[in-house]
DSSP file (Angstrom, degrees, kcal/mol; ACC not computed):
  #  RESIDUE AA STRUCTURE BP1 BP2  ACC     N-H-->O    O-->H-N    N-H-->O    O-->H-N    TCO  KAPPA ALPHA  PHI   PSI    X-CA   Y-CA   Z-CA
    1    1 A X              0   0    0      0, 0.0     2,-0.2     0, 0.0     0, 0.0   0.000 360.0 360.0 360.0 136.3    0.0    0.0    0.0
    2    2 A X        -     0   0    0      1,-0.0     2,-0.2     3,-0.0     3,-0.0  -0.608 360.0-104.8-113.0-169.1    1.2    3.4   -0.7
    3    3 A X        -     0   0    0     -2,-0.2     2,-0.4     1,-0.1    -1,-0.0  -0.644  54.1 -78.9-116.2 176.9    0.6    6.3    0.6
    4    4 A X        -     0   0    0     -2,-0.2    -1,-0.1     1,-0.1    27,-0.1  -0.338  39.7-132.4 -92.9 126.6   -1.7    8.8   -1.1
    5    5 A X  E     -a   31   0A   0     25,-0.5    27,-7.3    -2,-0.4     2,-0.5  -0.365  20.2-145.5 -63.9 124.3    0.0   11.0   -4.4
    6    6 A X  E     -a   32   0A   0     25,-0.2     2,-0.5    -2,-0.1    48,-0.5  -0.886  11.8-167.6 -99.3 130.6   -0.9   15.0   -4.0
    7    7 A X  E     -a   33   0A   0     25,-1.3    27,-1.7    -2,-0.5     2,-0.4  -0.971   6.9-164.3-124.5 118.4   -1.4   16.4   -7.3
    8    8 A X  E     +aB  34  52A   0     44,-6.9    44,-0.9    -2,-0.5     2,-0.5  -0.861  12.7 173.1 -91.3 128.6   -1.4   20.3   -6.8
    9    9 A X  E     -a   35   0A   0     25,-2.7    27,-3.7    -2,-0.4     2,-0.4  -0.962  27.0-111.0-129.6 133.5   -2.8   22.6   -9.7
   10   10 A X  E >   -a   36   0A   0     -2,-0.5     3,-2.3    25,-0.2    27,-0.2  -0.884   5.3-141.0-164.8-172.6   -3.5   26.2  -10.0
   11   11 A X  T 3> S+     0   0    0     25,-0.8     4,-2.7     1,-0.4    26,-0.1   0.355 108.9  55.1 -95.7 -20.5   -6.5   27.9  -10.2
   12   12 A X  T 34 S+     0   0    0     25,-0.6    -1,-0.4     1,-0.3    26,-0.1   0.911 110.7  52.2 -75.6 -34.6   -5.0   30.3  -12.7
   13   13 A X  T X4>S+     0   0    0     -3,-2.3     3,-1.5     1,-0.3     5,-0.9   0.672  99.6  59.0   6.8 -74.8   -4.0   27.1  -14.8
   14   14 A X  G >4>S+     0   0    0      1,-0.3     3,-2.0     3,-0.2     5,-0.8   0.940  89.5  70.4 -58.4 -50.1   -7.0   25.6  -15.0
   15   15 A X  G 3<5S+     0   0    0     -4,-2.7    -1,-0.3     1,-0.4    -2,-0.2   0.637  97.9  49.1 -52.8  -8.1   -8.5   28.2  -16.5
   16   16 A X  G < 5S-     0   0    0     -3,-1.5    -1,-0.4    32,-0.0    -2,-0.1  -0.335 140.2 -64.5-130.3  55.8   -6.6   27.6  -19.6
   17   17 A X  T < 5S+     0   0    0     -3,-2.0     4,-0.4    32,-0.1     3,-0.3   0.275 102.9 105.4 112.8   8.9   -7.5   24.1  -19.6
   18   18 A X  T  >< +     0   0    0     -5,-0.9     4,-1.3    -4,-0.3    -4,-0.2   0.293  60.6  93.0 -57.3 -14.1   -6.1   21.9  -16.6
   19   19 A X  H  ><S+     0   0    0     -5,-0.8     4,-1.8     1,-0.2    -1,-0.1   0.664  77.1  59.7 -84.6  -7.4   -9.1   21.9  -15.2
   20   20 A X  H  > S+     0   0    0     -3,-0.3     4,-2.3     2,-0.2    -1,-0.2   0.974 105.2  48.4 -37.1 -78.2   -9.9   18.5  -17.0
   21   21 A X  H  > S+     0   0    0     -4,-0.4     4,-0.8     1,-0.3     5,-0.3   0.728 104.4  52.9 -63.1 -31.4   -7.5   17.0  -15.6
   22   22 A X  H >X S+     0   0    0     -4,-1.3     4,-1.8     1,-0.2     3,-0.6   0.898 105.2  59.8 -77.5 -30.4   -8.1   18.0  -12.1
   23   23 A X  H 3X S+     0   0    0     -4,-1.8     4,-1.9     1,-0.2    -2,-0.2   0.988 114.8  36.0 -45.9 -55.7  -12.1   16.6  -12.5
   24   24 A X  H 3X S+     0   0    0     -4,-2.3     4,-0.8     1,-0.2    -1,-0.2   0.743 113.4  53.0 -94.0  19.3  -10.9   13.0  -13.3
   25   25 A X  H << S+     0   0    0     -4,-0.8     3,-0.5    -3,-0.6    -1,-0.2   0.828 104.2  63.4 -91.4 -30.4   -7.8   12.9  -11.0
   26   26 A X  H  < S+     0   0    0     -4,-1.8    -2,-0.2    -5,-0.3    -1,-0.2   0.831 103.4  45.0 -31.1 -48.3  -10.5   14.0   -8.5
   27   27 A X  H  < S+     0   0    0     -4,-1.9     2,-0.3     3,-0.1    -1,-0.2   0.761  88.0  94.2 -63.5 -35.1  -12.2   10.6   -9.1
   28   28 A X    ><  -     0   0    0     -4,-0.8     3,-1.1    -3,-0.5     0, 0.0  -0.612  69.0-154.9 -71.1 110.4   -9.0    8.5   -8.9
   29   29 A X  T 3  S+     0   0    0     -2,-0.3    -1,-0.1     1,-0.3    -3,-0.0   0.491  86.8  61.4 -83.1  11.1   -9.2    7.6   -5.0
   30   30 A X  T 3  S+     0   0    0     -5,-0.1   -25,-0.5   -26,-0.1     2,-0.3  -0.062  95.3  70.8 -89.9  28.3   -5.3    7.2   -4.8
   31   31 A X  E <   -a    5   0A   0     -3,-1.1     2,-0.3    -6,-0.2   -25,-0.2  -0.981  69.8-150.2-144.3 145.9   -4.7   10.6   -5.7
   32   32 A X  E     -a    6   0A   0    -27,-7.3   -25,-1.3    -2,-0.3     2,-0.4  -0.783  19.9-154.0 -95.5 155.2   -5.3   13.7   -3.5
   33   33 A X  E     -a    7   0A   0     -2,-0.3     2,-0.4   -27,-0.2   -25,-0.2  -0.996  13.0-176.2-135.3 136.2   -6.1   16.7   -5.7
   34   34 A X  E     -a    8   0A   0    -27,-1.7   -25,-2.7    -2,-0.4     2,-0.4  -0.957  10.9-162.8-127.1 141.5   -5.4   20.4   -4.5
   35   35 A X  E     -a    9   0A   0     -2,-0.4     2,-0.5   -27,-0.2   -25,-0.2  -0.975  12.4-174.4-131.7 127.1   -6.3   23.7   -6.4
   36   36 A X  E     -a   10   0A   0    -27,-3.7   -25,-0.8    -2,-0.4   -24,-0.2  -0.947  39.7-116.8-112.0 140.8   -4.3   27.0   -5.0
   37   37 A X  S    S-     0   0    0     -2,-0.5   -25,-0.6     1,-0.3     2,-0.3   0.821 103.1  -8.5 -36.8 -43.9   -5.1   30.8   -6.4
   38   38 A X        -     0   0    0    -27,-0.1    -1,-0.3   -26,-0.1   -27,-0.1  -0.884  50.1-163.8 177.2 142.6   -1.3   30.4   -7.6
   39   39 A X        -     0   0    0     -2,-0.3   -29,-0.1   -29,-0.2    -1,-0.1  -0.139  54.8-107.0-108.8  36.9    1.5   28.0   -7.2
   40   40 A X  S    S+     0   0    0      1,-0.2     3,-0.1     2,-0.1    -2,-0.0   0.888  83.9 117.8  42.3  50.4    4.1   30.3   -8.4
   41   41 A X    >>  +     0   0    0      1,-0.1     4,-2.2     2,-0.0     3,-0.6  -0.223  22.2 148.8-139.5  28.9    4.9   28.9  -11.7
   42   42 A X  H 3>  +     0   0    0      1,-0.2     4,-3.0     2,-0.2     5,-0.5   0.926  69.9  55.4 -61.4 -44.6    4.0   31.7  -13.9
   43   43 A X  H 34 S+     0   0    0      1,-0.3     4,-0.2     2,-0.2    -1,-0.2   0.803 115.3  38.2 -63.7 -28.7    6.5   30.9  -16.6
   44   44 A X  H <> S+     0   0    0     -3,-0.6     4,-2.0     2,-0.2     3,-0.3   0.869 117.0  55.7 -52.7 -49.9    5.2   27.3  -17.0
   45   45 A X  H  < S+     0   0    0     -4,-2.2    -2,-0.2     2,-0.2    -1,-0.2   0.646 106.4  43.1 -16.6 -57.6    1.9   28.7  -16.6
   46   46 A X  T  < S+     0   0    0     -4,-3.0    -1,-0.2    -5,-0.2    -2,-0.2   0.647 121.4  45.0 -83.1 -17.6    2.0   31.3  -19.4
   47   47 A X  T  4 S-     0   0    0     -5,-0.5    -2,-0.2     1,-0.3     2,-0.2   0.831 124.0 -34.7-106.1 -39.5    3.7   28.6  -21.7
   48   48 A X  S  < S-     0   0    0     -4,-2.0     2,-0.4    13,-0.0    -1,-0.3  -0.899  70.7 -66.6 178.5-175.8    1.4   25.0  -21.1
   49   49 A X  E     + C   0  60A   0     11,-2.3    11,-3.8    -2,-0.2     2,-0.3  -0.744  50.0 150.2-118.5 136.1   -0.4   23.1  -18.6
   50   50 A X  E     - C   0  59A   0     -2,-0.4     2,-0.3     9,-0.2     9,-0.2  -0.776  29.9-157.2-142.8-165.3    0.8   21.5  -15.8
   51   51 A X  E     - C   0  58A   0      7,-1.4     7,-1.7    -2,-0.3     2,-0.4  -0.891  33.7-118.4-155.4-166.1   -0.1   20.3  -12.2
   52   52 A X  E     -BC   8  57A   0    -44,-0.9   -44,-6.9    -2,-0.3     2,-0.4  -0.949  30.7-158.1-153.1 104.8    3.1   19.6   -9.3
   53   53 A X  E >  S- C   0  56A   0      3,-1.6     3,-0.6    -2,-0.4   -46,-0.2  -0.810  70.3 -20.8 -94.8  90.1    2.9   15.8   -8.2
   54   54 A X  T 3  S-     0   0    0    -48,-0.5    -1,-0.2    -2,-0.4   -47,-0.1   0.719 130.8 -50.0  74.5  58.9    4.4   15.1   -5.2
   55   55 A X  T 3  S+     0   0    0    -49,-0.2     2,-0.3     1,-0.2    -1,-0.2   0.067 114.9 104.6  80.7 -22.0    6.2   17.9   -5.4
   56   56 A X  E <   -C   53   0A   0     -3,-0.6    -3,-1.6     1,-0.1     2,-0.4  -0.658  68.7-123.7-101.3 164.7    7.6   17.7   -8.8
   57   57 A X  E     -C   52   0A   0     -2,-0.3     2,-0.4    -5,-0.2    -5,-0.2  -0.719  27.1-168.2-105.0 137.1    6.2   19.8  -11.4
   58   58 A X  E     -C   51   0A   0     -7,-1.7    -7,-1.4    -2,-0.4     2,-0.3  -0.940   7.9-173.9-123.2 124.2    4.8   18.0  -14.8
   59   59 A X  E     +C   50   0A   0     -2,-0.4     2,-0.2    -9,-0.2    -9,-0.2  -0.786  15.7 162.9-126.5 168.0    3.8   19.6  -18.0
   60   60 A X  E     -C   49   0A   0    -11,-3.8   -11,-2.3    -2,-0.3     6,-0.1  -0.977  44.9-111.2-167.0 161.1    2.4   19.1  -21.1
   61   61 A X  S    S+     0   0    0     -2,-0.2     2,-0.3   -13,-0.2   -11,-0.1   0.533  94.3  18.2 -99.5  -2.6    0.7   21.1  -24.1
   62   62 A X  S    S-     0   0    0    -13,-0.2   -13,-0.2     1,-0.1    -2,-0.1  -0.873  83.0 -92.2-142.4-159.4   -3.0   19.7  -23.5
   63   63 A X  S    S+     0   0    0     -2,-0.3    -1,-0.1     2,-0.2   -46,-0.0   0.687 115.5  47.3 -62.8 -45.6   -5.4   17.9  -21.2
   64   64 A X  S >> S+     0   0    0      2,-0.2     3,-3.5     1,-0.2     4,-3.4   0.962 110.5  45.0 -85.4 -57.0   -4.8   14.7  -22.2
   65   65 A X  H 3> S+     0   0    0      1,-0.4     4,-2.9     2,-0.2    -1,-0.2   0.715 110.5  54.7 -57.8 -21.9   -1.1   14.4  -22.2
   66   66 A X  H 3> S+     0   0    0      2,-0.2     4,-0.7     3,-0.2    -1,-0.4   0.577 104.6  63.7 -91.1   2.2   -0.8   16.2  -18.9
   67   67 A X  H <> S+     0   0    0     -3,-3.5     4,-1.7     2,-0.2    -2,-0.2   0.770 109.5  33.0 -79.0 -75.2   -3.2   13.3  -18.0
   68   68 A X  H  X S+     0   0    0     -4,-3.4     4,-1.7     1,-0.2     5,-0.2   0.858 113.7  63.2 -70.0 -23.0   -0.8   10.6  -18.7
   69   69 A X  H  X S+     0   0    0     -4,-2.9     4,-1.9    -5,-0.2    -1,-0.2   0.937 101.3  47.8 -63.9 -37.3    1.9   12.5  -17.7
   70   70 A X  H  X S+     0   0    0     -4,-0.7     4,-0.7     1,-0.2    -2,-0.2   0.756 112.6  50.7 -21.2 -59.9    0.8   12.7  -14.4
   71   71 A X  H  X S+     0   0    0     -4,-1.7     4,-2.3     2,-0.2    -1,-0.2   0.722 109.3  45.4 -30.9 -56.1    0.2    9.1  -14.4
   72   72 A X  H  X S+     0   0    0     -4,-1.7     4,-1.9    -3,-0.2     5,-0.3   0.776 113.0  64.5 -75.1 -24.3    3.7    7.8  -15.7
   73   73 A X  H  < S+     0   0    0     -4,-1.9    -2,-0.2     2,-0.2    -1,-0.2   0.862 108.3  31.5 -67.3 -43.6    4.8   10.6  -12.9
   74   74 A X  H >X S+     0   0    0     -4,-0.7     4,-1.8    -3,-0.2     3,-1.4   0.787 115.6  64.7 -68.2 -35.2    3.3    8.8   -9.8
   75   75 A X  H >X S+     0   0    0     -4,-2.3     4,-1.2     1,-0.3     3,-1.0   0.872 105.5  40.8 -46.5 -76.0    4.1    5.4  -11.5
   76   76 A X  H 3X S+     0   0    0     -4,-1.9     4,-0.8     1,-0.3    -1,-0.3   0.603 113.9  57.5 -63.7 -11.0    7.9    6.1  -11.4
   77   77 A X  H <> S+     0   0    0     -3,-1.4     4,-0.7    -5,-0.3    -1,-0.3   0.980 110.9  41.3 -73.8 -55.1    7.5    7.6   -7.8
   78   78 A X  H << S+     0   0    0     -4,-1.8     4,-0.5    -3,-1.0    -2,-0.2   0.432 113.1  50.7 -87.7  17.7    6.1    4.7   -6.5
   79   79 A X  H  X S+     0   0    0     -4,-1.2     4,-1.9    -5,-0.4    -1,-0.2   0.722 109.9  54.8 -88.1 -36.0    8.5    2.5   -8.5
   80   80 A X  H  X S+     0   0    0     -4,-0.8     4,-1.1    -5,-0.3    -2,-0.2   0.925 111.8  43.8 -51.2 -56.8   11.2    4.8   -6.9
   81   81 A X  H  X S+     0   0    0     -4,-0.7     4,-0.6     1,-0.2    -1,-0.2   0.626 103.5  62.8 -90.8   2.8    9.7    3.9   -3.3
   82   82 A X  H  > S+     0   0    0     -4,-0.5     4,-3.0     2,-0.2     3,-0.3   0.801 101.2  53.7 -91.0 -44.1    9.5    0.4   -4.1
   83   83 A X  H  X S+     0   0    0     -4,-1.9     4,-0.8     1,-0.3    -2,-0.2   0.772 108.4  46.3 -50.6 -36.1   13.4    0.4   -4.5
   84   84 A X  H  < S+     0   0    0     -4,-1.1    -1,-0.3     2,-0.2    -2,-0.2   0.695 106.2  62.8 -91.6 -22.9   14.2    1.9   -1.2
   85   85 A X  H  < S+     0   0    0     -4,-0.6    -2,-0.2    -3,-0.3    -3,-0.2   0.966 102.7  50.8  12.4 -91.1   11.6   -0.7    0.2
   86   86 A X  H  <        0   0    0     -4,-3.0    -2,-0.2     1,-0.3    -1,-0.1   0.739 360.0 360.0 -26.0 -55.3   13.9   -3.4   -1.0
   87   87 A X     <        0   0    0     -4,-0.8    -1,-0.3     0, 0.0    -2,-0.2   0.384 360.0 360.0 -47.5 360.0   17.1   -1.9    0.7
């Protein structure tokens, strides 16, 4: 069991189309989803859509692709904790 993946977005973000993504990560009950007035990220921000999963920030130039990045983005985290697990 892991423990539960934050995906942070914000709000100013969404507004240009993030907000997708934050509805169905919403659904996924192994991900927490947080929305802030502004994460300090303008330049990403002004350039493409992203969200910040478990701190690191992932972007992509739509909805969909910041979808599955997101996804391959906790995968490799918890493949990551799975490794130190072994040790």
């Amino acid at each position: 069991m892991y423990p539960m993946n934050l995906v942070e977005f914000c709000n100013a973000n969404m507004q240009k189309g993030s907000d997708e993504v934050f509805r169905q990560l919403d659904e996924d009950n192994d991900i927490d989803v947080l929305d802030y007035e502004c994460t300090n990220n303008c330049g990403i921000c002004s350039k493409a859509m992203f969200a910040i999963v478990n701190g690191q920030l992932v972007g992509a130039q739509s909805a969909p692709a910041l979808l599955d990045k997101v996804y391959k983005q906790v995968e490799r985290q918890e493949q990551a904790e799975d490794e130190w697990d072994f040790l």
